[in-house]
C-alpha positions, 0 to 999 in steps of 0.5 A: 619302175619306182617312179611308176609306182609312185604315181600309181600310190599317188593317183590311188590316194586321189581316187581315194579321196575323190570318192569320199575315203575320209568319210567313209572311213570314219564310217567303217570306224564306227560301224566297226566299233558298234558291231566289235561287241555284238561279234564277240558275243555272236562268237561265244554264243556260237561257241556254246552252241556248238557245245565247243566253249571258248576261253575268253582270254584266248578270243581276247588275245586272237582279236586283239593281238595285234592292236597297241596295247593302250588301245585294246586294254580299256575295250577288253575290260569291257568285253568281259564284263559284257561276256559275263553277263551276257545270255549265251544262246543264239535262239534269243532275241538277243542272240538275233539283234547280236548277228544282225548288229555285227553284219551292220559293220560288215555292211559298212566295209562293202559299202566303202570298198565298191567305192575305192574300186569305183564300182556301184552295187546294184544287188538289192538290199536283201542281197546286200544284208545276206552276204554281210550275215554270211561274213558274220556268220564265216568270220565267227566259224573262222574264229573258232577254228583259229581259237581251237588252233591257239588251244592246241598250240602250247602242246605242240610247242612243248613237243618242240621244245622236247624234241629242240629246245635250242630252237623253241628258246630261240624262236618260239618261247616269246609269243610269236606263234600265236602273233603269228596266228592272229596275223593269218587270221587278220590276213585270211579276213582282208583278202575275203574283204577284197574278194566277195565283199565289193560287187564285181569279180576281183580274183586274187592275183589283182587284188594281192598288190591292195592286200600287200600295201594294207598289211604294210601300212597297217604295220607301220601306222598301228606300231607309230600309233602305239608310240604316240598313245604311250608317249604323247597323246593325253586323249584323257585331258579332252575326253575325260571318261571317254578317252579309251573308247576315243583312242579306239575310234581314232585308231579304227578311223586309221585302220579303215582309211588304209583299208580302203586305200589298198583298195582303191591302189588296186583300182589304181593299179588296174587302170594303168595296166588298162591304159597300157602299162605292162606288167612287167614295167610295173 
């Protein structure tokens, strides 16, 4: 059984690497990283709109949790000061240019993931443009709602730690809620990727298997990455002023290549079943 997952790990990274996966990852890297800015401010516009302001510290600390810390400093010192000096209103021109960019890199993960299920997408560009608006549109509400989660959290956590201190000291009093808020949020996003984004009907229990080896790998790289960034990197010698955003780039460029990977694992996976492998072997 263990020899048969690895061929099936092994002929996911062929498939990923025939169909472009290295390319469209540094693709979906900087799609992402034009489209990071537009979002947040999408999300705070939204925030005002719904006369449901957000603390930026907050929506920092959902989006940027799990990122490695050298990563995320030098981008969330930029965001506030784009979010202080932003128009917070959606009926602006700018309001509209900040959903339609952000969809941009929605567009780019919809693209990349047919291809790792080896699938072409005939829905027509409009089709195609609407439902990366609507993720946009989804994934900005979904940030709401977590956010309204983390502000209500600390109340009930001093109810635990009224009612068990034993249990909050031991447990609670480190972080770990809202890491764990920010990971259901990351969790909830990557299944909706695999789910709606790419053409062709993928329910959940085939696209599960990709869901688990993302999460996995992201883990793995994202914590070995933030090691080599405190320890051993020097993008500051080679990039000079751009060493921040460079380091961003580069860590997206990871995070995205394993996003397409789980999916092309899926597509791997389905296969083998298809050629006769049953389920239970596997």
């Amino acid at each position: 059984m263990i020899l048969q997952f690895l061929k099936i790990f092994y002929r996911a990274f062929v498939q990923f690497s025939a169909k472009g996966g290295w390319i469209m990852s540094s693709y979906v890297a900087m799609s992402g990283m034009l489209a990071l800015f537009p979002f947040i401010l999408f999300v705070v516009s939204l925030a005002a709109t719904l006369s449901h302001p957000v603390v930026i510290d907050d929506l920092i600390e959902l989006l940027f949790g799990t990122w490695p810390d050298a990563i995320a400093a030098p981008i969330e010192v930029e965001i506030r000061k784009v979010v202080s000096s932003s128009n917070q209103n959606l009926v602006t021109i700018g309001g509209v240019m900040a959903i339609f960019f952000a969809s941009n890199g929605t567009n780019a993960v919809r693209e990349a993931m047919s291809r790792a299920y080896r699938e072409s997408d005939p829905r027509p560009f409009w089709k195609q443009r609407l439902i990366s608006l609507a993720f946009v549109i989804a994934g900005a509400v979904a940030v709401l709602i977590f956010a309204s989660l983390g502000l209500a959290l600390p109340v009930y956590l001093e109810y635990i730690n009224e009612a068990t201190p034993n249990l909050y000291n031991a447990f609670l009093n480190n972080g770990l809620p809202l890491l764990l808020l920010t990971g259901l949020l990351v969790i909830a996003g990557l299944i909706a990727c695999h789910l709606w984004l790419p053409y062709g009907a993928h329910p959940l229990w085939k696209i599960w298997p990709g869901v688990v080896v993302t999460i996995a790998f992201w883990a793995v790289v994202a914590n070995g990455f933030s090691i080599y960034i405190s320890k051993f990197a020097s993008y500051s010698v080679t990039y000079a002023g751009l060493a921040g955003v460079m380091g961003a780039l580069i860590f997206l460029n990871l995070m995205s290549a394993i996003l397409i990977y789980g999916a092309s694992f899926n597509n791997a996976l389905a296969e083998a079943r298809a050629a006769g492998w049953r389920s239970q072997e596997l």
